[in-house]
C-alpha positions, 0 to 999 in steps of 0.5 A: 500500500503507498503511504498516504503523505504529510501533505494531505494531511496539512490543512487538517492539521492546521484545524484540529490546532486551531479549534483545541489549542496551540500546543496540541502535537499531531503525529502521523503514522499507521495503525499496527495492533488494536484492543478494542476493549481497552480502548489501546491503539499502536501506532507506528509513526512515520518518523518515530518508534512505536508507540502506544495511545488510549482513547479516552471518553472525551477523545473524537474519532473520525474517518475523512476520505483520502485526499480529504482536507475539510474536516466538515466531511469527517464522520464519526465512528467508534474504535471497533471500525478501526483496522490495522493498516489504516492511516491516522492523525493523532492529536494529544494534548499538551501533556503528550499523554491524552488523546484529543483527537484521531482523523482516520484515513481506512487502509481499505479506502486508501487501497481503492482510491491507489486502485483507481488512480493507477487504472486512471493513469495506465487509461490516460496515460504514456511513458517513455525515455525523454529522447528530447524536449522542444517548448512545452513538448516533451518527445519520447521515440518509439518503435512501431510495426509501421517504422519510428514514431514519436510520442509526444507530451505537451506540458502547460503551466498547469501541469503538476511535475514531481521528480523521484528521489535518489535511492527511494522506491516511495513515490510519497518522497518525490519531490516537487519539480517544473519542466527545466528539470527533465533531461534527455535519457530521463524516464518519466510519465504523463497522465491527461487528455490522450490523443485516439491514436495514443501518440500524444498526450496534454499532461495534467501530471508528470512524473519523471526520474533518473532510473537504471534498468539492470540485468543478470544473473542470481549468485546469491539470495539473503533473505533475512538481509532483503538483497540478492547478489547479481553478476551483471549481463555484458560487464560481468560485474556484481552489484547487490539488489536491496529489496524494500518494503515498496519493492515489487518482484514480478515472475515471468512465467515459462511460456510466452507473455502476449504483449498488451498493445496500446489503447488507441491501436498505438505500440504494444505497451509491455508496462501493461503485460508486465503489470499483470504478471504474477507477483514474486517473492524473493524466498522463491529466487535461486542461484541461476536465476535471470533477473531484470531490475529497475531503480533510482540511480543511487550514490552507490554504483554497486548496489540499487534498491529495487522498484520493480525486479522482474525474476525468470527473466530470460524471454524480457532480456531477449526483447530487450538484447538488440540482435546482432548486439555483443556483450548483452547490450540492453536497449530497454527504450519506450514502446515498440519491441525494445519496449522500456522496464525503466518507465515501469518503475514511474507507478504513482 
């Protein structure tokens, strides 16, 4: 599940202060375990250790949709409709110890509205390589059954930019960002009104980030240490893939993947076939194993937290090794047969 960020909860914040008093402390976290008959909630903070509160008689519990920052549209509802995995807001009084207020986002919720938002941006939206940038149009160049094309994202000043950050798989760290900040070779993804073709998009979000797509061979697996040791196809060199919490592992069935094709008869999006294969886990992974990764490039060139890491993957590395290439050149570009791995990582 993504986090739901500070950000949402800015606004709120703001009231819950002002209507109870200017000391009040808020703490955002998520619900890890609850005992309903002694009113006891933990919670773990998203900056900060475990911690445990106790609903009082005085204290308000309300639910507020996600994305939600009136709290007139909040209602109440008592501790029994609470879950773990649900999101809150908990506001205690000046002596750090009584509960005055908690504000509930429901993990079911956030889970829909995530569920939502990813169909909204595979229907309404491209992805590619920056291959160049000219005015407000950003070109991605694609490979078709028909010959080169390009894909084209036109960008307004009413379009909402964030960049990922270095070494982080949370889309909740990106940062803010503005057009002057893409550059050529960047992966990025745009949601808006798309063109019936599929070719062009008018952006009403743009998310974009430095990624590396790696390949190779499984040396070893730490499971209790969450990372794999990988011999690198081409260089021959090892790096160490660390899987986070927001990691996702897809596995490549044995037999041919057939490779979804755009809405709008445009190229075949290899994003879409991959979404659907099933997920992994890292105890099934075993020395031997082919596996293709993508990341945030990282301070360490050596090692890469995993976005997406795609296990058995023999028939992805095919599609991806240029014929005639030496060495196992990669060319995971966008669309088209050399459709990209990269942009698979820009899921928000």
């Amino acid at each position: 599940m993504k986090r739901v960020p500070l950000i949402c909860f800015v606004l709120i914040i703001i009231g819950v202060v002002s209507a109870t008093s200017q000391t009040a402390k808020s703490i955002l976290g998520t619900v890890t375990s609850l005992q309903s008959p002694s009113s006891e909630i933990e919670i773990k903070p998203d900056n900060g250790a475990p911690l445990s509160v106790k609903l009082t008689t005085t204290t308000v519990l309300q639910r507020i949709a996600p994305g939600e920052r009136d709290l007139k549209n909040a209602s109440t509802i008592n501790i029994s409709e609470l879950a773990k995995g649900d999101r809150v807001l908990v506001t205690l009084a000046a002596n750090a110890s009584d509960v005055l207020r908690i504000l509930v986002m429901s993990a079911t919720d956030i889970a829909k509205r995530d569920q939502a938002d990813q169909q909204d941006w595979m229907k309404r939206g491209i992805s590619g390589i920056v291959a160049a940038k000219n005015g407000t149009q950003i070109i991605f160049k694609v490979r078709t059954p028909q010959g080169d094309a390009q894909q084209i994202v036109t960008v307004s000043d009413k379009t909402n930019f964030k960049r990922y950050a270095a070494d982080s798989v949370n889309f909740a760290d990106a940062k803010s960002s503005k057009l002057d900040d893409v550059s050529v070779g960047d992966q990025l993804r745009a949601r808006g009104t798309k063109s019936p073709d599929g070719m062009k998009v008018d952006a009403e979000d743009v998310v974009f980030g430095t990624f590396l797509t790696k390949a190779g061979t499984v040396v070893s697996v730490d499971v209790s240490g969450q990372q794999l040791t990988v011999k690198e196809l081409g260089t021959g060199k090892s790096f160490i893939i660390k899987i986070a919490s927001d990691s996702k592992i897809k596995q490549m069935p044995a037999t041919p993947v057939p490779t979804a094709t755009r809405g709008g008869g445009g190229p075949p999006n290899l994003a879409q076939m991959i979404e659907t294969l099933p997920a992994g886990k890292l105890d099934d992974v075993k020395a031997g194993t082919s596996v293709v990764v993508s990341s945030t490039k990282g301070a360490q060139i050596d090692q890469v937290t995993a976005i997406l890491l795609v296990t058995n993957a023999d028939l992805l590395i095919r599609m991806a090794t240029p014929a005639g290439s030496r060495g196992g050149v990669l060319t995971f570009g966008s669309g088209g047969g050399g459709a990209g791995l990269g942009v698979l990582s820009i899921n928000p």
